[in-house]
C-alpha positions in Angstrom: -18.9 -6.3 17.4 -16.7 -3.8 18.8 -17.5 0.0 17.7 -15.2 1.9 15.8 -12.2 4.1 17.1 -12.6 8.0 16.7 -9.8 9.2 14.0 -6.7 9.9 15.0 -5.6 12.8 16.0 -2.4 13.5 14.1 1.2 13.4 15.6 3.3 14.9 13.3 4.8 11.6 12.7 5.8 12.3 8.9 6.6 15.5 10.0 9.0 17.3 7.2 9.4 13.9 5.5 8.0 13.1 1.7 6.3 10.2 0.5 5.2 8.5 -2.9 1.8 6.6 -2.4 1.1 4.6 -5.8 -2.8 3.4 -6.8 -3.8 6.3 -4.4 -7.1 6.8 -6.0 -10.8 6.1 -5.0 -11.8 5.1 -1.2 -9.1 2.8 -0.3 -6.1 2.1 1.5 -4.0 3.7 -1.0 -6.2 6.8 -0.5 -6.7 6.6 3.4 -2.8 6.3 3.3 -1.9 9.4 1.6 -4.5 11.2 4.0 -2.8 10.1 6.8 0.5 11.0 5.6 -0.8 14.7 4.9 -2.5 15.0 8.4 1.1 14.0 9.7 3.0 16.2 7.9 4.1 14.9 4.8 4.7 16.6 1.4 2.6 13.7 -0.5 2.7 13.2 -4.2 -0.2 10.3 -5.3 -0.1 8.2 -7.9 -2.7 5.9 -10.2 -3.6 4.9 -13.7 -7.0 6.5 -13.2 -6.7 10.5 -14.2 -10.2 11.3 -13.1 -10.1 10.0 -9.8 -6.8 10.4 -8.8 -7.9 14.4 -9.4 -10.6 13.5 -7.2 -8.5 12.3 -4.4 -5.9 15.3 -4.5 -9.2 17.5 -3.9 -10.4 15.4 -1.4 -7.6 15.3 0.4 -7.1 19.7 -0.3 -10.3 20.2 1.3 -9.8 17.8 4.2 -6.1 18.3 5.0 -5.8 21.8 3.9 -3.0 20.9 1.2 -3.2 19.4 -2.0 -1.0 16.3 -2.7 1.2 16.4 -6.1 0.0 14.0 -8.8 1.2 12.2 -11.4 -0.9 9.4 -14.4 1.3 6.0 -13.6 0.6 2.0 -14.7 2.6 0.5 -12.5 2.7 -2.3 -15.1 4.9 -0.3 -17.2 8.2 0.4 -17.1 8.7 3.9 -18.6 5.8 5.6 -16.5 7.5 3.8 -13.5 10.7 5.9 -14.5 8.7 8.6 -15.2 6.4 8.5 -12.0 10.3 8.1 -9.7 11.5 11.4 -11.7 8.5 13.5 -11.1 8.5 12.7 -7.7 12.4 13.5 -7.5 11.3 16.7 -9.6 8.4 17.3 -7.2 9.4 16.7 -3.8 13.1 17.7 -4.1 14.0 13.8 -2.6 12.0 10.8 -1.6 11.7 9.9 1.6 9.1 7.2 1.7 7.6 4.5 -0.9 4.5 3.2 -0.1 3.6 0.4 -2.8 -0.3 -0.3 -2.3 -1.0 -1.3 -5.7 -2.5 -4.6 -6.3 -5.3 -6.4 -8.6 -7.5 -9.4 -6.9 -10.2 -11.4 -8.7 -12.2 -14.9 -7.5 -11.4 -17.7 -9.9 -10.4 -21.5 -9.2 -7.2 -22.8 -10.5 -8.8 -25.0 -13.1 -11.0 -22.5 -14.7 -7.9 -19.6 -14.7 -6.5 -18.4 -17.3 -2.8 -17.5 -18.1 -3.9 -13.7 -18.8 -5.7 -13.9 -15.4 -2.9 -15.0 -13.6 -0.1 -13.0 -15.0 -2.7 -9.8 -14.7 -3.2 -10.1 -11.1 1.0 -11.3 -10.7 1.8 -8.3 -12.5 0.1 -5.9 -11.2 0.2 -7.0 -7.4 3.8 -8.4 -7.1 5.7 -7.2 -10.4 5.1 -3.3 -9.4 6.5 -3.8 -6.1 9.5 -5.3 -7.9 9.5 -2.3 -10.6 8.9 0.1 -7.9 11.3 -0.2 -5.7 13.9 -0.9 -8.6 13.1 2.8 -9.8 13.6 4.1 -6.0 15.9 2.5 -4.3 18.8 4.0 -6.0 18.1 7.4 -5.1 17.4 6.3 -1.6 20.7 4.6 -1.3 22.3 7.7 -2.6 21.0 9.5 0.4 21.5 6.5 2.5 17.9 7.0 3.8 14.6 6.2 3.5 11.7 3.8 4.1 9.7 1.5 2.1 6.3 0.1 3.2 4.2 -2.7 0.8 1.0 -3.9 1.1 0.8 -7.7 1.5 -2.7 -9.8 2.7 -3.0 -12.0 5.5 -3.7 -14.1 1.9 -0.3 -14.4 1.6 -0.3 -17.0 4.7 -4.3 -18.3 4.4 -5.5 -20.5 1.9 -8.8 -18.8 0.8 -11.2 -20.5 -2.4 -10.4 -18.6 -5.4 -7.6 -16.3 -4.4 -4.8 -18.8 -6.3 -3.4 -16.0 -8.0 -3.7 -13.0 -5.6 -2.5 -15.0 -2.3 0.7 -16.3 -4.3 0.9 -12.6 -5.5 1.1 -11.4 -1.8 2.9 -14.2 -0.4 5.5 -13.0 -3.1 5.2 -9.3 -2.0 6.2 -11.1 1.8 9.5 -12.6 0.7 10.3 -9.6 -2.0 10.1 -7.3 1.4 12.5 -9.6 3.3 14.8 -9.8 0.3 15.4 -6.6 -0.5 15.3 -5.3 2.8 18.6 -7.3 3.7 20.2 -5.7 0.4 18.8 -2.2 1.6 20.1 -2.3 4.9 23.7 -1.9 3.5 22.5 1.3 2.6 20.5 2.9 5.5 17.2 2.5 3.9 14.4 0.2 5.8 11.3 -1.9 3.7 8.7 -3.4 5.6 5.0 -4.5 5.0 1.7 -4.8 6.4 -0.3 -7.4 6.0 -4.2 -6.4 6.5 -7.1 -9.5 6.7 -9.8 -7.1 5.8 -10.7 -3.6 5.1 -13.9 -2.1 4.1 -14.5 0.4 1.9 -16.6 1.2 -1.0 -15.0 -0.2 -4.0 -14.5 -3.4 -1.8 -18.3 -3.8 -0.9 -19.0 -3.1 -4.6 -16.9 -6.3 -5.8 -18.1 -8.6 -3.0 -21.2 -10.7 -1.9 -22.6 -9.5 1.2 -22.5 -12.8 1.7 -18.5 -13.3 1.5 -18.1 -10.6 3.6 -19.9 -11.6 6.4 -17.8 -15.1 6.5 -14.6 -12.7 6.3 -15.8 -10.4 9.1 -16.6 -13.4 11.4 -12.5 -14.3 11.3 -11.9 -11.4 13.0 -11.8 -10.8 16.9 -13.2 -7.5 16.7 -16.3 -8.4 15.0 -15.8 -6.0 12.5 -13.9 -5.1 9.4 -11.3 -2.7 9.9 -11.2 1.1 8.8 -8.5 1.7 5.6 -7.6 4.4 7.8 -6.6 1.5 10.5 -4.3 0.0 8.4 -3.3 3.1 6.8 -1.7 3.6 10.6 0.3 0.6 10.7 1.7 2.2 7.3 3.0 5.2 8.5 4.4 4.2 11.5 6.3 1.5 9.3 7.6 5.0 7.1 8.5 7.0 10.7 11.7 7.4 12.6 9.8 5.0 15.6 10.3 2.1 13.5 13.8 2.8 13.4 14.9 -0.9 14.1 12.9 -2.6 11.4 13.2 -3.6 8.5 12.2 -7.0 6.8 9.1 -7.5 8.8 5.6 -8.4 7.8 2.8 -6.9 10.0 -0.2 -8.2 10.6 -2.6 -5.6 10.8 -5.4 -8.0 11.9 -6.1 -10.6 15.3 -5.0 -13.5 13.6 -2.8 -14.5 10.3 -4.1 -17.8 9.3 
């Protein structure tokens, strides 16, 4: 197993820009995400369902960074506090530069035993928000005919995996939304991309998981290891930066292999 990177030092990559980071509570990407964008210069405004911790992770991210992101309550499953989440952030941040869409639901269930409310849960909440997302945005970034959008896919979305039925056709969907949309948002000067992560660690992960599920995952991976949120979280934001000027429509693999 390889060791872990030190943290990056920050570039000012995001530098004067603003950016919308949705399910941006807890200890995951979301979370590492927005910290990233705040070490780089961003004016941040975070987003989840969960009051209490998404408190917690504007604080967290106050006493690390030294600024305190703007918040806002949003279920990214429904329509009005998707409206209301793209005005506050208009209201907040004067204009939206960047969308990052990290929400998403997973769950380990075979076909056979699934049932509808499972499946249109984890559709909903993993592909439907990007859709409702980026509905709400877009229009103001065309208006400005500027602006970047970065979704979080899976490596799922290109691997069969046991019990991932619903979440892997969830992100495979995320993967052709991207290349859709980004073709529609070209016309207007605005670029959406995704990454595509095999697997991160962090704690609400390893409190879902067998230890001994991920071991098998870790195995997959070249490295040895799982990879820091903050690791993908870098791939994000240089997806959101002027130095990825020249795409749009791509899926990244943040990982040493895709299926």
């Amino acid at each position: 197993m390889t060791s872990i990177p030190a943290y990056p030092t920050p570039l000012g990559l995001l530098k004067g820009k603003t950016v919308v980071v949705t399910a941006a509570a807890g200890t995951g990407i979301g979370f590492a995400t927005a910290k990233r964008a705040a070490e780089e210069g961003a004016t941040v405004l975070i987003s989840d369902f969960h009051e209490r911790r998404l408190n917690e992770a504007a604080d967290r991210i106050a006493a690390e960074v030294g600024t305190r992101p703007f918040t806002r309550i949003c279920d990214v499953t429904n329509e009005e506090q998707v409206q209301a989440l793209r005005d506050a952030a208009v209201a907040e941040l004067g204009h939206v530069d960047v969308l990052i869409n990290n929400a998403g639901l997973g769950g380990e269930v075979d076909v056979v035993d699934m049932t509808d409310d499972q499946w249109n849960r984890v559709l909903d909440v993993t592909l439907t928000s990007v859709f409702r997302m980026s509905r709400a945005f877009l229009p103001h970034m065309y208006e400005r005919r500027t602006g970047a959008v970065v979704n979080n896919a899976s490596v799922l979305g290109w691997r069969a995996q046991k019990g991932q039925a619903h979440y892997a056709a969830a992100k495979a969907g995320v993967m052709a939304f991207t290349r859709c949309s980004a073709v529609e948002a070209a016309e207007h000067g605005v670029r959406i991309n995704a990454v595509s992560p095999s697997i991160a660690m962090h704690a609400f992960l390893a409190k879902v998981t067998t230890d001994e599920l991920l071991a098998k995952l870790t195995e997959r991976e070249a490295f040895g290891r799982a990879a820091e949120v903050w690791e993908i979280s870098n791939v994000m934001l240089f997806l959101a930066s002027d130095l990825a000027s020249y795409m749009t429509g791509e899926v990244v693999s943040v990982s040493s292999q895709r299926a």
